[in-house]
Structure formats: structure tokens, C-alpha cells
C-alpha beads as a LAMMPS data file, in Angstrom:
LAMMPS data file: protein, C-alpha beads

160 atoms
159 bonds

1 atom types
1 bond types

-500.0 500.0 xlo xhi
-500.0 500.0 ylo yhi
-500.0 500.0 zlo zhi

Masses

1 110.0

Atoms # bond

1 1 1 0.000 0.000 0.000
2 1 1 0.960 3.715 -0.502
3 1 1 1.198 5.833 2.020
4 1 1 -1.330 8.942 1.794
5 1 1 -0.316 12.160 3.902
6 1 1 -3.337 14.833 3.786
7 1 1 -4.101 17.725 6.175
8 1 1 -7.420 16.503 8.849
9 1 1 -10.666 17.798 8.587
10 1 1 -11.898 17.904 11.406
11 1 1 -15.372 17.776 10.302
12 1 1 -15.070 14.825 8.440
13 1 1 -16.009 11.933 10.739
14 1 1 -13.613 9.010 9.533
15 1 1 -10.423 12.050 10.495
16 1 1 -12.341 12.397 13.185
17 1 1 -12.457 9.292 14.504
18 1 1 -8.623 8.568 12.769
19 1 1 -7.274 11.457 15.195
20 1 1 -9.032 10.808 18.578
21 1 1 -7.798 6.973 18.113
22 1 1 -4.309 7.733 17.491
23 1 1 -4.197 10.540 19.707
24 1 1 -5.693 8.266 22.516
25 1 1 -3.124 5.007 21.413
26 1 1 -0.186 7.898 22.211
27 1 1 -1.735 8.653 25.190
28 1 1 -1.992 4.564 26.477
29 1 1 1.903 4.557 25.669
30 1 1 4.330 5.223 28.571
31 1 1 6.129 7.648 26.005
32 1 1 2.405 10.113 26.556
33 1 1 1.994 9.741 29.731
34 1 1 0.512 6.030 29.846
35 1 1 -3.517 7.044 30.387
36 1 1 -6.145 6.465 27.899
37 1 1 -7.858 9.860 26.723
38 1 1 -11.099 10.822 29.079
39 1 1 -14.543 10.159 27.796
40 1 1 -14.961 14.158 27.268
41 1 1 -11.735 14.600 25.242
42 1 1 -12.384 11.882 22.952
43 1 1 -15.963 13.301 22.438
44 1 1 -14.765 16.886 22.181
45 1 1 -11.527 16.893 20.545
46 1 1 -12.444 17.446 17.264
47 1 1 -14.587 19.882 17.471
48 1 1 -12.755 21.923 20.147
49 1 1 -10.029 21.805 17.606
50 1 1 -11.954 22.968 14.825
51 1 1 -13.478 25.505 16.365
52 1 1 -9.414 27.014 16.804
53 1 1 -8.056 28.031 13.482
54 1 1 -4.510 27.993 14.589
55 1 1 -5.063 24.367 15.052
56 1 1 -3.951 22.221 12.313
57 1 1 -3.469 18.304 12.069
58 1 1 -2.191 15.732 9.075
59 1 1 -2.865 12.140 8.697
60 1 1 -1.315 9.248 7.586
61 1 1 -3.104 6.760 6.213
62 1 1 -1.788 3.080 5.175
63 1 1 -4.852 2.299 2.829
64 1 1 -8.153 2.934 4.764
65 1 1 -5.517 2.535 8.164
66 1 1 -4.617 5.336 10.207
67 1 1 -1.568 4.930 10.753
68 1 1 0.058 8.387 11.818
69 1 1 -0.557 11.864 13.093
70 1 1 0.403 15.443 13.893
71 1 1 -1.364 18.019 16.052
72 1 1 0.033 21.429 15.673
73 1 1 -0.489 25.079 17.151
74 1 1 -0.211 27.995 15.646
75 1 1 1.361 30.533 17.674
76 1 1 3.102 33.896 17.186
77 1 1 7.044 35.232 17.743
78 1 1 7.037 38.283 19.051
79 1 1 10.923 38.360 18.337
80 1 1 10.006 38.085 14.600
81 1 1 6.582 39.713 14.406
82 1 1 5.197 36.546 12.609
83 1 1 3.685 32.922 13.461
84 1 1 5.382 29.716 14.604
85 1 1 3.426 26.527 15.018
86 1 1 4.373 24.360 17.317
87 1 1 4.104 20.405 16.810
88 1 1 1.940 19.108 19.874
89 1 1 1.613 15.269 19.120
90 1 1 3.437 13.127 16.786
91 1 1 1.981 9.472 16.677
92 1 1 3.349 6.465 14.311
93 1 1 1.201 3.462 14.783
94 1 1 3.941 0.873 16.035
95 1 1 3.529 -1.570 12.978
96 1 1 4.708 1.517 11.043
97 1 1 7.714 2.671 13.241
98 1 1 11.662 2.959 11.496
99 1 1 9.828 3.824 8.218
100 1 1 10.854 7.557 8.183
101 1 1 6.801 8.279 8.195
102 1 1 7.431 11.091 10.886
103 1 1 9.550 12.766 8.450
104 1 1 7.039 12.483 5.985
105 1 1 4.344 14.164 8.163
106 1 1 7.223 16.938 9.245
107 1 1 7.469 17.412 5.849
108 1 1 3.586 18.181 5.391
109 1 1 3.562 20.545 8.411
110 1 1 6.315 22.149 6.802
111 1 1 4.546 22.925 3.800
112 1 1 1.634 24.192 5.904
113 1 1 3.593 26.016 8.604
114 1 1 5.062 28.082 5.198
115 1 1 1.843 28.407 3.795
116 1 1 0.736 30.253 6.706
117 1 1 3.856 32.504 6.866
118 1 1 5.434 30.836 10.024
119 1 1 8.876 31.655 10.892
120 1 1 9.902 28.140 12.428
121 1 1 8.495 25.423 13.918
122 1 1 9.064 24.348 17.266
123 1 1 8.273 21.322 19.494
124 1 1 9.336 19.581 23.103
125 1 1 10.351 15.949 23.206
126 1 1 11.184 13.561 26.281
127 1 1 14.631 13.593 26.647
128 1 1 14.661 9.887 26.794
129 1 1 12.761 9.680 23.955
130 1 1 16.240 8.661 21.612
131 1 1 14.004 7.588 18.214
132 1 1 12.152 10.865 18.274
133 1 1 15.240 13.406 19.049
134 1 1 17.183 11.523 16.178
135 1 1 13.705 11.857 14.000
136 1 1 13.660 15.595 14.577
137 1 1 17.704 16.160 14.318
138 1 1 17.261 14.652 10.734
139 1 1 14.945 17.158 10.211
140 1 1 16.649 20.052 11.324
141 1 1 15.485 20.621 15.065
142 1 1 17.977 21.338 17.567
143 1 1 18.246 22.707 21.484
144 1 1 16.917 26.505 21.985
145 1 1 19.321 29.010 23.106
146 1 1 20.174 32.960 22.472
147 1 1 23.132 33.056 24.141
148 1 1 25.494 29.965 25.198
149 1 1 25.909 31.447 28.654
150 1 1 22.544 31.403 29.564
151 1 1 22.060 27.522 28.352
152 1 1 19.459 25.876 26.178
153 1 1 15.979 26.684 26.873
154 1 1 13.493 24.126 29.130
155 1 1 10.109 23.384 28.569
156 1 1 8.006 23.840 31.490
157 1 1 4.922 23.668 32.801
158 1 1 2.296 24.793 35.161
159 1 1 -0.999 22.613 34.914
160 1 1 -4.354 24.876 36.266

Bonds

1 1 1 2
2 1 2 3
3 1 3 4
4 1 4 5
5 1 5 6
6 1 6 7
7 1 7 8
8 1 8 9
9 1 9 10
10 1 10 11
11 1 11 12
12 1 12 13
13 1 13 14
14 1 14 15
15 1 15 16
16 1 16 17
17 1 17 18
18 1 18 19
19 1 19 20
20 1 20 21
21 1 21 22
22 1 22 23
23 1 23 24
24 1 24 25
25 1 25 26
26 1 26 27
27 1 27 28
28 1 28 29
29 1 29 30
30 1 30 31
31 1 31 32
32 1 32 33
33 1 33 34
34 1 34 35
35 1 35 36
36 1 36 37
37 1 37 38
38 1 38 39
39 1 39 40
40 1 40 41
41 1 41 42
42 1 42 43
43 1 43 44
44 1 44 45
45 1 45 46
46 1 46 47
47 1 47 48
48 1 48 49
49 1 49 50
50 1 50 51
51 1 51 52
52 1 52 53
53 1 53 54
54 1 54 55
55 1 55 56
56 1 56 57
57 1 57 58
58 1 58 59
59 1 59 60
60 1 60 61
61 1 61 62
62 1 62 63
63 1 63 64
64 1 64 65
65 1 65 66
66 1 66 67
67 1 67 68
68 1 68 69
69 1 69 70
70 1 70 71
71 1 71 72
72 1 72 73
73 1 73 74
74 1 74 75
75 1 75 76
76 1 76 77
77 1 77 78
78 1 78 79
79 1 79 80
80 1 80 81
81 1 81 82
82 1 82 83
83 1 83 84
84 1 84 85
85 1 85 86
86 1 86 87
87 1 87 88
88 1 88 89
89 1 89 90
90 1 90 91
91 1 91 92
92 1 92 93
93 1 93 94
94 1 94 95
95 1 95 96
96 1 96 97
97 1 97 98
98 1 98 99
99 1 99 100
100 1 100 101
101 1 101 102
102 1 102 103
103 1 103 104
104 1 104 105
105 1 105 106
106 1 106 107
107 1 107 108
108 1 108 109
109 1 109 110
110 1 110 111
111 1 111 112
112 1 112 113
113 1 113 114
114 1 114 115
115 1 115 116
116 1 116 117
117 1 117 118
118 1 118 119
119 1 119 120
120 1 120 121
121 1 121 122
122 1 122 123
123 1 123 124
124 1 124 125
125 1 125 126
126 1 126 127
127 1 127 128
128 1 128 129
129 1 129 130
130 1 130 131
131 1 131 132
132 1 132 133
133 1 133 134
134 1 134 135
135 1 135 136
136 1 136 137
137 1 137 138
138 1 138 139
139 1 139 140
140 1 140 141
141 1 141 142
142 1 142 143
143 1 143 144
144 1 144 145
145 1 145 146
146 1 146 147
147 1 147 148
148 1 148 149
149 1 149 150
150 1 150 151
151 1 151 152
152 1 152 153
153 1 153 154
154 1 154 155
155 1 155 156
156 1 156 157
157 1 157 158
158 1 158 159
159 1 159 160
């Protein structure tokens, strides 16, 4: 089968249902936290996230399969006076792992992140997580710093 790469709509129910599955399968795995999605997000998600049009997701699909997916953020540098988006989730359905499809989805977000007139595209990773950093060094990420003596930026968080 060929692998098909398309951007979600969220209205559509079988991208729907594709991106609340995958989305939830990440979420099950100890590398997203190792819960299963609640009963509201799974019912809400997609139309939360089309009701944001910052919000942007792509597929994969192995045939009818899903078999990957992005969620991504649009946000805005003040620093360049334009919009990043940032790459929330990045799910590979296991039977499809080592096949370079993550770089095939980058590659999609790429083209939309331009589209939109984005000046980079940013994301945070486990540092643990070895197959993903190498994944996103291949395509170009790297650590976030201004100036060496102040060290590489850290994702935090503060949950309300």
C-alpha cells in the first residue's frame, strides 16, 4: 500500500475518529503519559479543535488505516513579528515505526507552517525519547538558546 499524507478535517467523521484513536493510542503509551484519553476529550476533541483556526493536524493513512498523526499550534514570535506553530503530538502506529513516516508528516507541516507565513516550527520531546530526538535532528530541530551562557531553553509547565 501507498502511504497517503493529507491535512485533517476535522469535520469529516472518519479524520475524526482517525485522530481521537491515534491521539488516545499515544496517550496509552508510557512515552504520553501512559492514560487512555477521558470520555470528554475523545468526544470533544475534534470539534474543540476545529473551532481554533490555529489548530492544524495531518494524517497518515496506510490504505483505509490510520496509521500516523500530527497536532500542531499555531502561535506567534514576538521576536520576529510573525507565526510559529508548534508540533503538539506526533503518533506512528507501532507496525509503522523505522519507516521515516514522521519525516514524511514533518514534511507536510512544513509545507503548511510556510503556507501560513510561520517563521519556524518548534516542538518539546522527552529527553529519553532517543528515536524521536534523532527523528527531529534529521529534520533540522535542535536545542533553543540565544546566548550559550545562559544555556538551552526548558520546557516547562504549570498545569491549572
Amino acid at each position: 500500500m501507498t502511504i497517503e499524507i493529507v491535512l485533517a478535517d476535522y469535520r469529516n467523521a472518519a479524520h475524526a475518529a482517525a485522530l481521537v484513536d491515534l491521539l488516545d493510542a499515544y496517550a496509552r503509551d508510557p512515552a504520553g503519559g501512559g492514560t487512555p484519553l477521558a470520555a470528554q476529550v475523545r468526544a470533544g476533541l475534534p470539534a474543540a479543535l476545529a473551532a481554533r483556526p490555529q489548530a492544524f493536524s495531518v494524517l497518515a493513512h496506510d490504505g483505509e488505516q490510520p496509521v500516523g498523526l500530527i497536532n500542531c499550534i499555531e502561535g506567534f514570535s514576538t521576536f520576529a513579528c510573525r507565526p510559529l506553530v508548534n508540533v503538539h503530538d506526533v503518533v506512528v502506529a507501532p507496525s509503522h515505526r523505522g519507516q521515516r513516516l514522521a519525516q514524511r508528516m514533518l514534511g507536510r507541516v512544513e509545507q503548511e507552517a510556510r503556507a501560513r507565513g510561520a517563521c519556524k516550527l518548534t516542538l518539546e520531546v522527552l529527553s529519553g525519547n532517543r528515536p524521536a530526538l534523532r527523528a527531529y535532528e534529521r529534520e533540522g530541530f535542535e536545542g533553543y538558546q540565544l546566548d550559550p551562557t545562559f544555556g538551552t531553553a526548558m520546557f516547562m509547565q504549570k498545569k491549572l
